[in-house]
Structure formats: C-alpha cells, structure tokens
C-alpha positions in Angstrom: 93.4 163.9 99.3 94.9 167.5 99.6 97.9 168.6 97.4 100.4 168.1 100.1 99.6 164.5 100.9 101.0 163.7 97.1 104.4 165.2 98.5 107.3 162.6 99.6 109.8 164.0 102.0 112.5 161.0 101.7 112.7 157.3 101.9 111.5 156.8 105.4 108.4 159.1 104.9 105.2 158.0 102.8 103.5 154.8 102.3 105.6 151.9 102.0 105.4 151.5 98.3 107.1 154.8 97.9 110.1 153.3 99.6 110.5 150.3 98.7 113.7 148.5 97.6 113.2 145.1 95.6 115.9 143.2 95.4 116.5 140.6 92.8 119.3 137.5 94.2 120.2 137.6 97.4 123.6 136.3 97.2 126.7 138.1 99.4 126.2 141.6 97.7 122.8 141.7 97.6 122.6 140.7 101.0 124.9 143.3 101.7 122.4 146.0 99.6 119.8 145.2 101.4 121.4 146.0 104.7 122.6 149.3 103.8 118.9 149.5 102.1 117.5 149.2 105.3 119.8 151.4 106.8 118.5 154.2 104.6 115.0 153.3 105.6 113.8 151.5 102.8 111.7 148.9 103.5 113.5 145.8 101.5 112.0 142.8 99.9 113.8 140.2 97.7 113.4 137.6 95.3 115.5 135.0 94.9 114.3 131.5 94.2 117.4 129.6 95.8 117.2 131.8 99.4 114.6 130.1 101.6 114.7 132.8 103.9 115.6 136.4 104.7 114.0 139.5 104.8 110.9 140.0 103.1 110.8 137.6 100.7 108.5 138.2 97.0 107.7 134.6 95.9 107.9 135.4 92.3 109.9 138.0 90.1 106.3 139.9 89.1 104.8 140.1 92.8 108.7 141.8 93.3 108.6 143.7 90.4 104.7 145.1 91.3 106.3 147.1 94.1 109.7 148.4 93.6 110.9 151.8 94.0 114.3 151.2 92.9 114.9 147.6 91.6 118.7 146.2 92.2 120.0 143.2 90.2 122.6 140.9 91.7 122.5 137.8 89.7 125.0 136.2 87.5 124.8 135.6 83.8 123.2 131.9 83.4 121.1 130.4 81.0 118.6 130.8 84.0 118.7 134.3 84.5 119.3 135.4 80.9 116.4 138.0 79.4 115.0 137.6 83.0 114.6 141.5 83.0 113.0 142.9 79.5 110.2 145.2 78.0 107.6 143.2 79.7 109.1 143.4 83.5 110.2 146.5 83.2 106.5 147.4 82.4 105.8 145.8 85.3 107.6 148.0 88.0 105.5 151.3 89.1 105.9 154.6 87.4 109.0 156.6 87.9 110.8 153.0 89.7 114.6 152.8 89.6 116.7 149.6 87.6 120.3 149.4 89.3 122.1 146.5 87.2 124.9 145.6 89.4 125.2 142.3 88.0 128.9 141.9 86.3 127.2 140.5 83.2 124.5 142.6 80.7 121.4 140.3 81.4 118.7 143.3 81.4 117.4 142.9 77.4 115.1 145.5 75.8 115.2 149.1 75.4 117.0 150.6 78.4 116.5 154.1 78.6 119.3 156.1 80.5 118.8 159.2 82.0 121.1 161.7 83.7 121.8 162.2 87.3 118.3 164.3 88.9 117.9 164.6 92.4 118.0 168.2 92.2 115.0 167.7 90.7 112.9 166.0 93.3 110.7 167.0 95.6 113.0 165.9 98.4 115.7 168.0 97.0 113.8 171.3 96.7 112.6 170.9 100.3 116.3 170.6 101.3 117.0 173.6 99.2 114.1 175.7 101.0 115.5 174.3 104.5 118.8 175.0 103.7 118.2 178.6 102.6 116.3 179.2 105.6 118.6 178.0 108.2 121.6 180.1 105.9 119.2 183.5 106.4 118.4 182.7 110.2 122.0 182.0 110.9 123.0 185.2 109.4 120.1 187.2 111.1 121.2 185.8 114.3 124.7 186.4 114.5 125.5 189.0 112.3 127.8 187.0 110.6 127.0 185.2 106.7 127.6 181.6 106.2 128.6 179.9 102.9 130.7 183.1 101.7 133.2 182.8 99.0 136.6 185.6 99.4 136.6 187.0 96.2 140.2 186.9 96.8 140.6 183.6 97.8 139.9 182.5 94.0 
C-alpha cells in the first residue's frame, strides 16, 4: 500500500466504507436524508426495525453501527429507543465516524464529545485548496488579468 492509496478525495472516491451513510429510522426525514445522501454519493444503509424495505437495509443497530461514516438519527423519544445510542455503540462506529442527532428529542446518552466545525482540515479540503490555487495562478498567467482581487478602496 503506497502513501497515496491512504488519501480520500471525497465521498464518491475510496472504498465504500469510507463513504458510508448509516442511517438509523427510516421514517419521512430520514427517508428524505438518505436521498440527498445518495445524491452526494454516499452509499446509504439504514436500520430501522419497523421498515421492511428500502435501500440497504442493516438487520441490527451493531451490523449498522460497524460501518458508518457519518451516522444520522431520526427516531423519536420512546421507551423503545431511549439510551439506544451510548458509550458502548458509539464505540462501535469506526474511527473518525460522524453522530448527526436530528432526532427532536436527546436520546444519545453518554459522553458526547463536540468538536468544532473542520473541513478545512481534511484531506479533501487541502486538495481543493491546492486545485484552487492552481487554477487562480493559471488563470492569471493566461490572461494577464488576477482573479479573486480585493480594491483596497472598495473596503
């Protein structure tokens, strides 16, 4: 395995467990998340144990949890689903995975550990930087004239 075969370039790149999108209820919104998942090229898979059918389906919450990416919760609050996400599932998900809690209610129990916003700090991101600059500089080369340029005077 060479050094650049660890590198993801985006969602639709990279094996399939780097982009996956698990997907816990499948109700009307997280039907809807899936499609706009999908859209984004994630491959999607969903566990719900009252949706017969749909896309990929996980038969239970740990075979789901094994290979999410970025886990999204659309469930209600019931005596069902309470403490259904804690310390143990969330040990469960792969390295580095994403929890999105959409639900309306606070059923995720445990330490929850928030971090802030950093996609600047991927690797997809500082590929988009390097593009970016170099299409800026070829541009500029080209036709003489500089993109991106602030008027001093303007401010």
């Amino acid at each position: 395995m060479t050094p650049t075969s660890l590198v993801r370039t985006g969602p639709r790149s990279g094996p399939a467990h780097w982009r996956t999108f698990a997907i816990v209820g499948l109700g009307r919104i997280g039907t809807a998340t899936a499609l706009r998942a999908r859209g984004l090229g994630f491959r999607t898979v969903f566990h719900d144990p009252y949706v017969p059918l749909g896309i990929e389906r996980a038969e239970t919450l740990h075979e789901l949890l094994a290979q999410a990416v970025v886990l999204s919760l659309h469930t209600p609050l019931t005596a069902e689903t309470r403490g259904l996400i804690g310390e143990a599932e969330i040990g469960k998900l792969p390295a580095g995975a994403i929890v999105i809690n959409t639900a309306r209610a606070p059923w995720v129990e445990g330490r929850v550990i928030v971090t802030p916003h950093a996609a600047f700090c991927s690797p997809e991101a500082e590929a988009d930087l390097r593009r970016r600059a170099q299409e800026i500089m070829f541009s500029a080369l080209l036709t003489g004239t500089p993109q991106c340029v602030i008027d001093p005077a303007s401010e």
